[in-house]
N, C-alpha and C positions, 0 to 999 in steps of 0.2 A: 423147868427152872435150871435144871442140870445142865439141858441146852445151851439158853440164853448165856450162863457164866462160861460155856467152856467156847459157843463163839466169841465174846468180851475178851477171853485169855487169847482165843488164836487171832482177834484180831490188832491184840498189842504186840503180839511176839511174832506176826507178818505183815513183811514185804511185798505189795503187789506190784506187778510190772508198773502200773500208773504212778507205781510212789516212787518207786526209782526213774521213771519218765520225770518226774516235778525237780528229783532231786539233780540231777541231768542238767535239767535245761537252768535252773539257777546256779548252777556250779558256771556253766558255759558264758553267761548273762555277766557275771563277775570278771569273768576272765576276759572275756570282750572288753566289761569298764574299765578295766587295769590297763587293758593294751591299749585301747583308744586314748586314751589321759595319759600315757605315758608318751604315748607316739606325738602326740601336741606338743607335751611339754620339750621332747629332747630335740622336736625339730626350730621351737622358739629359742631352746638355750643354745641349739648348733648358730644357728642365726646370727645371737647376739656373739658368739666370740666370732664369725668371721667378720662385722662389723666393728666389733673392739681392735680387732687386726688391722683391718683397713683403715682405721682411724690414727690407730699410730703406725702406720708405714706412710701416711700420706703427711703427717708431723713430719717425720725423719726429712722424707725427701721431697719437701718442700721447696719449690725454687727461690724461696726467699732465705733459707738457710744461708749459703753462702752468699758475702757482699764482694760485689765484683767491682771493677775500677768507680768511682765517685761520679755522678751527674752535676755538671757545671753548677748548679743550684746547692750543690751540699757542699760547697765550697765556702770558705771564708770570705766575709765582704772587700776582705783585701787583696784577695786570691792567694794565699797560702793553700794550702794541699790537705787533703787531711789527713791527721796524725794514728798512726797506724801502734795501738796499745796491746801488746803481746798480756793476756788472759790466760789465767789456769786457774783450776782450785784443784780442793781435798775434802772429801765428805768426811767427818769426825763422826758424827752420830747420827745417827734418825731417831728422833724422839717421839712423843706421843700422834698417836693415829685419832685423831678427833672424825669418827665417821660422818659420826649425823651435822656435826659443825661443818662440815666440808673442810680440815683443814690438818696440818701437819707439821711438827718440829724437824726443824734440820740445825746443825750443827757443822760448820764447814768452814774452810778456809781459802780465802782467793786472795793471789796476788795478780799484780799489773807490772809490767817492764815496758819504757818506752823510751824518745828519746827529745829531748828540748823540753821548752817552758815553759808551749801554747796552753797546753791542758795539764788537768791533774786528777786523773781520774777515782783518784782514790778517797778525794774530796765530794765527790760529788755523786757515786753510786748509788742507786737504789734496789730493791726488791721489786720486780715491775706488776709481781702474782703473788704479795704478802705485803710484809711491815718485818724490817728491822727489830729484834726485841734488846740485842747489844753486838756495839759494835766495837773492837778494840785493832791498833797498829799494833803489828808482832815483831817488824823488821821492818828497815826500813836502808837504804845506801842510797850512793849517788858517785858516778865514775865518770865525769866530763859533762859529758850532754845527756850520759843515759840515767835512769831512775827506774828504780826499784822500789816497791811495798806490799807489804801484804797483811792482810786483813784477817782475824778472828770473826765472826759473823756467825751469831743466834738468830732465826727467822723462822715465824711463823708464817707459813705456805699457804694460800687459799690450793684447795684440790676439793675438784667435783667428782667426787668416789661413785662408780658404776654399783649400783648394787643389783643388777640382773643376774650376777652370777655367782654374786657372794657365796661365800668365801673360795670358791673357784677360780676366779677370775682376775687376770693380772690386773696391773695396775701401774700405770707410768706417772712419775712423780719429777716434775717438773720445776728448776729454780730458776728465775728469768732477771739475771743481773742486766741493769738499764743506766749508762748515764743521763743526768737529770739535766746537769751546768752547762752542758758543750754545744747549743743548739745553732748558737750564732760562731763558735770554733766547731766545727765537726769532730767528730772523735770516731774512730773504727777497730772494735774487739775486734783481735783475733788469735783463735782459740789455739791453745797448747796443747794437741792432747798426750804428748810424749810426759809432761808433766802433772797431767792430774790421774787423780787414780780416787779409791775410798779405801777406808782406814781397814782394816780386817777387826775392829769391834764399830764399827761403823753399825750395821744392819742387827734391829730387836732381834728377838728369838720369834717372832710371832711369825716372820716374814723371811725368804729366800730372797740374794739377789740376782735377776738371769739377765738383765743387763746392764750396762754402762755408755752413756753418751755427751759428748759434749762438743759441743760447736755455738757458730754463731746464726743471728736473724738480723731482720729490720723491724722496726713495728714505728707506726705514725704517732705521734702527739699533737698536741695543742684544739686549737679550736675548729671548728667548719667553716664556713660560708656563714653562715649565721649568726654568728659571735660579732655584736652591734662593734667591738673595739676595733678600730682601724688595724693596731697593732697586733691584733690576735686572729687575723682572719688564714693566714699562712701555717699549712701543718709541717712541722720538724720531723722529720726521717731522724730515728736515734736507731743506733748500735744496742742489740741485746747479746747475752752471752746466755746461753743457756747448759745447764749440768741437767741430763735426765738420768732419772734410773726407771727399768723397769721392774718391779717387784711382785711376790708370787706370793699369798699368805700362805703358810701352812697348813694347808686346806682342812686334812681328814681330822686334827684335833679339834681347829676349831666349831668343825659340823658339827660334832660330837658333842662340843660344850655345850652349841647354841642348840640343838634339837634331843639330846639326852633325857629329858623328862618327857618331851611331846613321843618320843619313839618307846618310853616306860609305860608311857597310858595308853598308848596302843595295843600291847601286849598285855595288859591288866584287863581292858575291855576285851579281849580273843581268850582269856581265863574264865570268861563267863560260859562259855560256851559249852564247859565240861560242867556247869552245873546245871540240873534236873531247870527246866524253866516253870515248872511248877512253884520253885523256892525264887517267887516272884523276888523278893528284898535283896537277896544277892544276887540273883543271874541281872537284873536291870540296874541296880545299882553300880555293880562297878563301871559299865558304862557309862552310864550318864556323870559318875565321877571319872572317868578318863576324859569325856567330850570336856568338862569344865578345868582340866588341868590342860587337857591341850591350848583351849583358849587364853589358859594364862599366859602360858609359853609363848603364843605367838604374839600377843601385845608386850612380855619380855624380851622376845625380838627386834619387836616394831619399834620399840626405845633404844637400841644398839643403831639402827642404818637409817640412812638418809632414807626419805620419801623419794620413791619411782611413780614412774609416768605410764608404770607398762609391769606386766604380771612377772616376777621377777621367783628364783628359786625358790626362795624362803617364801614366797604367795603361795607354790605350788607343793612343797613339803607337807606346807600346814593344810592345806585343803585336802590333801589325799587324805591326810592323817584324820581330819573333822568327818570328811565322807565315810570312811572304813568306820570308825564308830558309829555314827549315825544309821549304818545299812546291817552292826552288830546287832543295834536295837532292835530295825525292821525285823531282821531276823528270829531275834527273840520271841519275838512277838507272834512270827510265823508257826516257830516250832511251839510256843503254848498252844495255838489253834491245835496243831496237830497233836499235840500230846495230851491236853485236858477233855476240848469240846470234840473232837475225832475219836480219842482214845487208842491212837497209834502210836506207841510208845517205840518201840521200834525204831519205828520211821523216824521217829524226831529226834531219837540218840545218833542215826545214821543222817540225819540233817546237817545236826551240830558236827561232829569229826568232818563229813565232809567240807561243809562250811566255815571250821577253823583251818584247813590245809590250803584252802582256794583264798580265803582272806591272806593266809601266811605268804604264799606264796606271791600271788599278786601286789600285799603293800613290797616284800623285802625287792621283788623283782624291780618296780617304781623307783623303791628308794635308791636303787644302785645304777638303775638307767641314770637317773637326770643328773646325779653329779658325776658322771661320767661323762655325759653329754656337755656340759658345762667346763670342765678342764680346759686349759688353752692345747691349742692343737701342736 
């Protein structure tokens, strides 16, 4: 009897080489999953900003940006010339960021300088990528044949916000002034930029601005081929003026806002691990209450950003974070085998530290690759 209890004790309080073989190979097994999932995600999010990149350099430099001399066709039925309306603004404010609405406040000021009576473009301007919400004359003069006006202007912006890289990822915000009246007088912005600028309380606190641009395009109207009206089968070439900025959110607080609980039930579930897995009710419970607070979190999310078409940071945050609990539990589970129906007590406290340093290390390693990955370059 003496025996049997005092093999029972040596075999709680020993280590055999096979058990540190076990504990080995799933330390190893972990780190592999960490690197592999990490190595996808930071080559998907490199991806998406050099895409985001190419998408706006290939905006910038656009060969429709600048309008060059007029095609016979954009001519007045009379042949008059077209009238050449000096363009500037002034950003006053950026107002609300509607993500999931796709859409955004601006607050700005554009004037026109030009010269005769053909056109008046101050009449007739529109927002070519929103709605007008108010529009007020601020100034206004007139010196011979020249004129002068300019314009207070509230607009809401349609903008298709990237959410692949949220809250990492720039963001170019786009106002695309268009006249509407001049299709049969041509009209032709041309941009000021010695005169526009944005305000220095222009830009939220939520957002950096890194850059400033403004110039002009073309873009076509009216109807196709198609359009049964005689009169509506010819498309109009209009003058747009376009004001971009690019803007940069201030990334690390808002990670912080948006994942701050999903990253506290992570480490609530890795708390379990220093308790005995015998004291079933707490070692499995904080987990599986961490798995159900991450879940909230990430439908708390999912109600902040647009719908993506493609697995996007904040898919890849919350999945490492669901998986690392989920493999807490497995583990739990492992170490009761070993601690109750084994009787390697031992073995299964040197389970758990080991297993809480390779979890630590692998989620915090993840978490700093992929929004690093994700930054503009």
């Amino acid at each position: 009897m003496d025996d049997e209890q005092s093999t029972l004790t040596e075999n709680r309080n020993t280590i055999t080489p096979g058990g540190y073989r076990f504990v080995i190979i799933w330390a190893v097994c972990l780190l592999v999953l960490y690197a592999v999932v990490s190595s996808l995600g930071v080559t998907l999010l490199s991806r998406y900003a050099r895409e985001a990149s190419n998408i706006r350099e290939a905006r910038i430099k656009s060969p429709t940006m600048q309008l060059k001399t007029p095609a016979p066709d954009q001519q007045n039925p009379s042949g008059a010339r077209q009238v050449e309306v000096l363009t500037g603004g002034s950003i006053n404010r950026i107002g609300e960021f509607a993500l999931r609405e796709s859409a955004w406040t601006a607050d700005f000021n554009l004037w026109f300088k030009w010269n005769g009576d053909a056109v008046k473009p101050g009449e007739g301007f529109r927002i070519a990528n929103g709605q007008i919400l108010q529009r007020e004359k601020v100034d206004a003069y007139q010196s011979g044949t020249e004129h002068y006006e300019e314009y207070n202007v509230v607009a809401r912006v349609t903008k298709d916000y990237d959410a692949s890289r949220y809250p990492f990822g720039e963001e170019g915000l786009y106002i695309l002034v268009e006249d509407s009246t001049h299709g049969a007088e041509p009209l032709r912005y041309v941009a000021s930029k010695q005169a526009s600028l944005i305000g220095p309380e222009a830009m939220p606190r939520a957002v950096k601005l890194s850059g400033f641009l403004i110039d002009t395009k073309v873009a076509s109207s009216g109807h196709g081929l198609a359009n049964p009206s005689p009169s509506g089968s010819k498309r109009e070439v209009r003058s747009q003026l376009m004001l971009g900025l690019l803007v940069v959110p201030r990334s690390m607080g808002i990670y912080q806002k948006m994942f701050q609980a999903l990253f506290a039930s992570v480490i609530v579930a890795l708390i379990a691990l220093f308790i005995k897995p015998v004291h079933i009710d707490c070692r499995f419970g904080l987990p599986v209450g961490g798995f159900f607070a991450s879940v909230s979190n990430n439908i708390f999310v999912g109600t902040l950003l647009p719908q993506a078409d493609r697995l996007t940071l904040t898919d890849m945050v919350n999945s490492i974070s669901l998986v690392t609990i989920f493999l807490v539990l497995a583990q739990s589970v492992i170490s009761l085998y070993i601690y109750d129906t084994m009787g390697r007590e031992r073995l299964a406290i040197f389970f758990d530290r080991v297993s809480f340093v390779v979890f630590l290390i692998g989620y915090v390693a993840a978490n700093l690759a992929l929004p690093f990955a994700a930054m503009p370059a």
